[in-house]
C-alpha positions, 0 to 999 in steps of 0.5 A: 463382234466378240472381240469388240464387245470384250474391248476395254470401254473408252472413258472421255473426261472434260476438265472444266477451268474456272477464271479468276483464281480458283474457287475463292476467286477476288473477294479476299482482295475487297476484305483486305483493301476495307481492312487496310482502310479501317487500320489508316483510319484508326491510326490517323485517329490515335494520331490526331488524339496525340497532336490536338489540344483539348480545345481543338478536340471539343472544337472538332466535336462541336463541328460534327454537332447539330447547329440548329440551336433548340434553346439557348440553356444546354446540357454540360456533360462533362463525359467523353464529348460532353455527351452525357445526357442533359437530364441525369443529376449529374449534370449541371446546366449550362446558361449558354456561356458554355460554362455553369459558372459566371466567369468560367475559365478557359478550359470551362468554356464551350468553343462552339457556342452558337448565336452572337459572339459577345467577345466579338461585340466588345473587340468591336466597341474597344476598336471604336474607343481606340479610333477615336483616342487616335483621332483625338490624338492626331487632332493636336497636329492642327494647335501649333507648330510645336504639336505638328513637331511632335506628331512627327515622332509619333505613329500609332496603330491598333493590335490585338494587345490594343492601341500602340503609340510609337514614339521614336528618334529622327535624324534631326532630333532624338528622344533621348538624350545622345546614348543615355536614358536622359530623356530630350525635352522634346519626349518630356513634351510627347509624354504630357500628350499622351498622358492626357489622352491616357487619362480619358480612359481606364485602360492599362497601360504597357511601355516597351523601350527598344534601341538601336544596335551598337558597334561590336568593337566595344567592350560592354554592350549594354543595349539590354540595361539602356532599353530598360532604363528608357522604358523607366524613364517613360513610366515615370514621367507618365507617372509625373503626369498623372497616370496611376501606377497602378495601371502600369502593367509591365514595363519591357526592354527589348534591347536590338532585338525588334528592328523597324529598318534593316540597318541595325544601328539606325537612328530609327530603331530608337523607340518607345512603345505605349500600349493602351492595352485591351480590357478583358471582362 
C-alpha cells in the first residue's frame, strides 16, 4: 500500500483538433474574395470614365434614372449627374427640350428625354417629302422615249444625309464627254430634270463627282482635278437652271476612291451625286 501510494500520479492529457485551419478558420478567404471584387469593379468604373464620352455617360445616367415621367418641366442640374436639386436658385428649369434654351447646342441636351421624339417625328416627314420627290421623278419615265433614255442613267436612294441621285455612264453613252469634264448633251438633259425637281423644294443641295480609275502606266494621274472639275460642271449647269447658289453646300471630287463595281477602271464608276440634303431645325 505504501509503495503505490508514494507512486508518481498518472496524468492523461486529451489534445482536442479542430478542422478548418485553426481558430481563424475560412472567413479570411469570403473578406478577400468581397475585396477583390470591390477593387474590379473600381477599376472597370475608372475604366468606363476613361473610354465613354460625356453623352454616352449622361445617357448611362439617364438609363439608371426613374422613367416614370412626373411632368414634363424638369430640373437642370448642372452637378455631378445633373443631380443638383431642382428647387436650389442655381438651378435653371429646363422646358423638357433638355436644355433652358430654345436651341440649346448639342452638348446642352438632355439624351434621355422621355415621351415623343420630335426629331424622329421630322426624319419621318423629310423621308415622305423625298418619296414623293422620287416618285415625282421616276413619273417622267412615262412622257417619252427620250425621259425612259434619261431615267436609265439615273438611280436614287434615301440616307441619312438625304435624297441622292446618282446620275452615271453607260457602256452605250456616257455623261461626260471622252476623259474630260465636257458635259454630253445627254447630262445637260438630266440636269434640267433635276433642276425642276430641286426646284419645288427648299433643300440644300450637295454635288460629289467620282471617276473611273485610270491606267498606272501614265505620266499624271489627274482622277483628283477630273472629279472636281465634273462636280463644277454640275453645279453650274444646275445654276444655269435656276437653282440659287446659295443653296449649293459643298461641291466634292472624290477621284477613284469610292468604286460602285469591282473592276476600278469601269465605265460605271463615272458618276455624279446630287443630294437634296436634310433640314435641320
Amino acid at each position: 500500500m505504501s509503495a503505490q501510494s508514494n507512486g508518481a500520479p498518472v496524468i492523461i492529457k486529451r489534445k482536442k483538433v479542430v478542422a478548418g485551419g485553426g481558430h481563424h478558420g475560412g472567413a479570411w478567404k469570403v473578406a478577400y474574395a468581397d475585396f477583390v471584387t470591390a477593387m474590379m469593379a473600381f477599376f472597370m468604373l475608372m475604366w468606363l470614365l476613361n473610354a465613354t464620352t460625356e453623352q454616352q455617360r449622361k445617357g448611362l445616367a439617364d438609363y439608371f434614372s426613374p422613367t416614370i415621367p412626373i411632368v414634363r418641366v424638369s430640373g437642370g442640374g448642372n452637378g455631378s449627374l445633373s443631380g443638383d436639386s431642382i428647387f436650389s436658385e442655381m438651378t435653371m428649369p429646363q422646358d423638357g427640350t433638355g436644355a433652358s434654351a430654345d436651341r440649346p447646342a448639342a452638348e446642352d441636351k438632355a439624351s434621355g428625354q422621355s415621351g415623343d421624339d420630335p426629331s424622329a417625328e421630322e426624319r419621318a416627314t423629310q423621308d415622305a417629302l423625298f418619296e414623293s420627290l422620287n416618285a415625282e421623278l421616276q413619273g417622267h419615265g412615262g412622257e417619252s422615249d427620250v425621259m425612259e433614255n434619261l431615267l436609265e442613267h439615273i438611280n436614287t436612294r434615301i440616307t441619312d444625309e438625304g435624297l441622292v441621285i446618282e446620275v452615271y455612264s453607260r457602256e452605250d453613252e456616257q455623261i461626260f464627254i471622252g476623259n474630260s469634264s465636257t458635259p454630253a448633251p445627254l447630262l445637260q438633259d438630266i440636269a434640267v430634270l433635276i433642276s425642276q425637281i430641286s426646284k419645288t423644294v427648299t433643300n440644300e443641295v450637295a454635288i460629289g463627282a467620282h471617276v473611273r480609275a485610270q491606267p498606272l502606266v501614265i505620266r499624271e494621274n489627274s482622277v483628283w482635278d477630273l472629279s472636281q472639275r465634273r462636280a463644277t460642271q454640275m453645279r453650274l449647269l444646275m445654276e444655269g437652271q435656276g437653282i440659287k447658289p446659295e443653296r449649293i453646300q459643298r461641291v466634292t471630287g472624290h477621284a477613284d476612291r469610292e468604286l460602285v463595281v469591282k473592276d476600278p477602271m469601269a465605265l460605271r464608276n463615272d458618276r455624279l451625286e446630287i443630294v437634296l440634303l436634310r433640314e435641320i431645325s
